[in-house]
MMTF fields as JSON, N, C-alpha, C and O atoms, coordinates in Angstrom:
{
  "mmtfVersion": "1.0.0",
  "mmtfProducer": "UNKNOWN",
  "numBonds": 227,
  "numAtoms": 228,
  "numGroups": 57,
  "numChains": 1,
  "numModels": 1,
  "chainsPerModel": [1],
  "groupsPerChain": [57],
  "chainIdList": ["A"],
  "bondAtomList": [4, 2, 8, 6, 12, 10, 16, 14, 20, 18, 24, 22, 28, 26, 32, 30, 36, 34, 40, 38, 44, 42, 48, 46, 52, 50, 56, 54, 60, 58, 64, 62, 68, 66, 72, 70, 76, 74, 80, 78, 84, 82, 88, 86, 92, 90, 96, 94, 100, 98, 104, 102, 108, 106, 112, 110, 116, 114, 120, 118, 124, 122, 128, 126, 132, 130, 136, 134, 140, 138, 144, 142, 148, 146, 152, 150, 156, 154, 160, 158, 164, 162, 168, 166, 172, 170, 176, 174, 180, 178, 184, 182, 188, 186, 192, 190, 196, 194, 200, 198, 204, 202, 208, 206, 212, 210, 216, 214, 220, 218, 224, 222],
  "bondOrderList": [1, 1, 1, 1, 1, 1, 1, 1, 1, 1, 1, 1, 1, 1, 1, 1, 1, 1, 1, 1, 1, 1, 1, 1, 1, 1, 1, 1, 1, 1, 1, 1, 1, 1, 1, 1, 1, 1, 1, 1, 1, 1, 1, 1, 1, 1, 1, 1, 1, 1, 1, 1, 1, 1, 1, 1],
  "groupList": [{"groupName": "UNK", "atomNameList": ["N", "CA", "C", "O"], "elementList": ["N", "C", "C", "O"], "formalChargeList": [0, 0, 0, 0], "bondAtomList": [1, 0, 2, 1, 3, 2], "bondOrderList": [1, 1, 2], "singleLetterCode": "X", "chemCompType": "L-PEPTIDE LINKING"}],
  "groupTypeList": [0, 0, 0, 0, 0, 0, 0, 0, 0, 0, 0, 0, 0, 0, 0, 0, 0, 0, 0, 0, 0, 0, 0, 0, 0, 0, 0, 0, 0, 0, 0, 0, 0, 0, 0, 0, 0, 0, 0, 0, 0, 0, 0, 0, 0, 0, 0, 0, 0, 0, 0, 0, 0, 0, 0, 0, 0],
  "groupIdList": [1, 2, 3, 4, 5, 6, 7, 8, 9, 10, 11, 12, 13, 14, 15, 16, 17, 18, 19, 20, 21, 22, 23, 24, 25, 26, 27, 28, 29, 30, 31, 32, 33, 34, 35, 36, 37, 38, 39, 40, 41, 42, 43, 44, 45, 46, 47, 48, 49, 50, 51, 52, 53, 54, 55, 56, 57],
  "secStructList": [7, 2, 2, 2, 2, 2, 2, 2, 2, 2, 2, 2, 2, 2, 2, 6, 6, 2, 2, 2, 2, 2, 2, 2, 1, 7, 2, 2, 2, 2, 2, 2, 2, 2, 2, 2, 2, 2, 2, 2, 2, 2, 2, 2, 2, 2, 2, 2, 2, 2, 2, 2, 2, 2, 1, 7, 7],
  "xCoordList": [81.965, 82.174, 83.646, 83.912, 84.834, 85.632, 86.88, 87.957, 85.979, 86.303, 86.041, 86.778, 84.865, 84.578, 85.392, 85.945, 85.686, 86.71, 88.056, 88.488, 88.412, 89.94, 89.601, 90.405, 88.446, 88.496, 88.496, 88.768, 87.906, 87.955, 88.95, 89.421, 89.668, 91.066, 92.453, 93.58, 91.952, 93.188, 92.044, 92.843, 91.17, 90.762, 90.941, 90.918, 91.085, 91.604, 93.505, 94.167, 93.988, 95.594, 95.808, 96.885, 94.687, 95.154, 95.034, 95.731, 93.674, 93.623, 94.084, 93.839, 95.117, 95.942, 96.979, 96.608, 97.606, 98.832, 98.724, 99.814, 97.524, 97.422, 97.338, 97.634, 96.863, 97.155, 98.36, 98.731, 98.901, 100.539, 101.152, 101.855, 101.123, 101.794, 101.63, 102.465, 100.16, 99.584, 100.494, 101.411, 100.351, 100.933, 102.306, 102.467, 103.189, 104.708, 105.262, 106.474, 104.353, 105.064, 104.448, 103.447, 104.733, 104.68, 103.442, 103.09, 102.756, 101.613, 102.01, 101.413, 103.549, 103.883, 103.975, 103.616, 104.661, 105.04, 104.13, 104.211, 102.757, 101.702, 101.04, 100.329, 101.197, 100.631, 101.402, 100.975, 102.69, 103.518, 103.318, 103.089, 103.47, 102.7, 101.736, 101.787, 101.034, 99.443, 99.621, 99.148, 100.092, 100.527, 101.045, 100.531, 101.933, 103.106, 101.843, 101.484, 101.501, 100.608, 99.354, 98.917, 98.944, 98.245, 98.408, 97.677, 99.592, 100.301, 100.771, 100.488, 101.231, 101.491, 100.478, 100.607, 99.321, 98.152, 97.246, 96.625, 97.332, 97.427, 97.967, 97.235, 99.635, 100.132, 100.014, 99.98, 99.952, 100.05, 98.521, 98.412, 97.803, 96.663, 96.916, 96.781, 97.317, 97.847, 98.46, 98.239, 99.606, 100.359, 99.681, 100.168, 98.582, 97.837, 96.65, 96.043, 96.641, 95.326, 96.383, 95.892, 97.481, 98.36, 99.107, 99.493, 99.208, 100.295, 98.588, 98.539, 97.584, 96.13, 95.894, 95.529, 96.024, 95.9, 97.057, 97.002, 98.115, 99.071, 100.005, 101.001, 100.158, 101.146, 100.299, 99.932, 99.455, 98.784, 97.8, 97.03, 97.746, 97.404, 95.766, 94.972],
  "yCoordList": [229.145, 230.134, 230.23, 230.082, 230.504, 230.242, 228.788, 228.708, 227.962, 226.774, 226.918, 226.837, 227.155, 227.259, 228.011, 227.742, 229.621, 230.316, 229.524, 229.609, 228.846, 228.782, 227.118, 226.794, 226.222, 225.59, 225.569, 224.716, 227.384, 227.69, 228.234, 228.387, 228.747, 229.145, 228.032, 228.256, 226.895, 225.898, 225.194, 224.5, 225.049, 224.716, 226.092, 225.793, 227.344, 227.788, 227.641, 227.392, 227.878, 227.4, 226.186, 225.914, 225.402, 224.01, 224.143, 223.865, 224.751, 225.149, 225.979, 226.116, 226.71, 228.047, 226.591, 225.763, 226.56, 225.324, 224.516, 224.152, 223.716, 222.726, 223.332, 222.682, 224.777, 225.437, 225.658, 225.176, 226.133, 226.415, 225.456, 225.539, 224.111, 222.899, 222.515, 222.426, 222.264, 222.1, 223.122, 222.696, 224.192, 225.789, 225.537, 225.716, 225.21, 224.969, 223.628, 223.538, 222.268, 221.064, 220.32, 220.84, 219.546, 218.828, 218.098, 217.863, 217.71, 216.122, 215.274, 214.859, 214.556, 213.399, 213.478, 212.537, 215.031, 214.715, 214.624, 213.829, 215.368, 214.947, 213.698, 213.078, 213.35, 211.794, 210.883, 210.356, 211.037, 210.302, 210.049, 208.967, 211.971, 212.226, 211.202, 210.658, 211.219, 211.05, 209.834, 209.282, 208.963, 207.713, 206.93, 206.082, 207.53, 207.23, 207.585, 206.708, 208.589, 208.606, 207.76, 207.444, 207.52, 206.461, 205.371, 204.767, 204.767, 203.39, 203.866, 203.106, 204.781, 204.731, 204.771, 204.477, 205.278, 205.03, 203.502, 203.108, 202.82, 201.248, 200.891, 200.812, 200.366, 200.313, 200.373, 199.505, 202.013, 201.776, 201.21, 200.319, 201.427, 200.483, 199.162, 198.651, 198.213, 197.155, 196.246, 195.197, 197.815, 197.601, 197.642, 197.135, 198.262, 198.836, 197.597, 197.226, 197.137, 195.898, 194.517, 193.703, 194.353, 192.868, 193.262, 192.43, 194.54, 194.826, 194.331, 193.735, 194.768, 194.652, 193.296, 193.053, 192.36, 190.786, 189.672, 188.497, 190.639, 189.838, 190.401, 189.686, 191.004, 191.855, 192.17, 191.082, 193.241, 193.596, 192.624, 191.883, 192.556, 191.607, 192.223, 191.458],
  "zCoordList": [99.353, 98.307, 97.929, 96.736, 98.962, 98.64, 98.063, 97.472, 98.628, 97.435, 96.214, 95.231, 96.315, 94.243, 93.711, 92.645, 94.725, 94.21, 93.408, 92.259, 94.429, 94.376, 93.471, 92.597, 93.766, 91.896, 90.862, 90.016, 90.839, 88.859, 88.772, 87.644, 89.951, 89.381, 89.328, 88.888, 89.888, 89.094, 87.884, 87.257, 87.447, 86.549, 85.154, 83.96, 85.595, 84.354, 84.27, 83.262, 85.613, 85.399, 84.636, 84.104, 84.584, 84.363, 82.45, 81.474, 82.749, 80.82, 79.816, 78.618, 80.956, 80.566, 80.11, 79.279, 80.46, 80.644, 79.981, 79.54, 79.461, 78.543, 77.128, 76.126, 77.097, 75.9, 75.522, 74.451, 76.004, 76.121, 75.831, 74.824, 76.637, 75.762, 74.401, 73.501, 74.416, 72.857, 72.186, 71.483, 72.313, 71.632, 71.149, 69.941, 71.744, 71.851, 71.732, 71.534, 71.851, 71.514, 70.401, 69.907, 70.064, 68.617, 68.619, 69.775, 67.864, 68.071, 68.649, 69.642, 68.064, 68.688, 69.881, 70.588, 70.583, 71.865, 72.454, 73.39, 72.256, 73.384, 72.937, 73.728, 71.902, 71.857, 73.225, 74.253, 72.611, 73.898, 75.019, 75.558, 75.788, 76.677, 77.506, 78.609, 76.651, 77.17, 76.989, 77.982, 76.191, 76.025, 77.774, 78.502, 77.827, 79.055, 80.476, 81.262, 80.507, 81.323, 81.833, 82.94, 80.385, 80.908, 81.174, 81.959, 80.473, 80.569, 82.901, 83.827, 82.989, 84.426, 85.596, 86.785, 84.799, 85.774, 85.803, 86.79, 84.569, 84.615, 85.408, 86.394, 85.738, 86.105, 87.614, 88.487, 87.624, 89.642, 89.773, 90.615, 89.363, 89.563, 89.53, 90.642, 88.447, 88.831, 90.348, 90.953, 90.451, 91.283, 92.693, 93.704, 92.631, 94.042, 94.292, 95.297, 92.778, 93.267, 93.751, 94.533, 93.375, 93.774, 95.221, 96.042, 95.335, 96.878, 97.888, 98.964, 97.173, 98.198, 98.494, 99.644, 97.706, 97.524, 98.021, 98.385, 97.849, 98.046, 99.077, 98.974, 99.711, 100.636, 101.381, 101.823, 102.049, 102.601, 103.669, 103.058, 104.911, 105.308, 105.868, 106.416]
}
């Protein structure tokens, strides 16, 4: 019970906060944003499948 508690309350912090950005920054910047973000989660993925193949014994 108290998990669920304490998940809808970072799931509304989280949607309090994403309003607020939207609210106060530009289109472009959250295009960017979200741009860069995902380009970095590629990335360490990339990075996490070649360190697995190639480094990692």
């Amino acid at each position: 019970m108290k998990k669920k508690i304490i998940f809808w309350a970072v799931v509304v912090v989280l949607l309090i906060g994403l309003g607020l950005w939207l609210k106060y920054t530009s289109f472009g910047v959250t295009v960017v944003t979200i741009l860069v973000g995902l380009g970095g989660i590629v990335l360490g993925w990339i990075a996490r499948m070649l360190y697995s193949k190639y480094i990692k014994e």
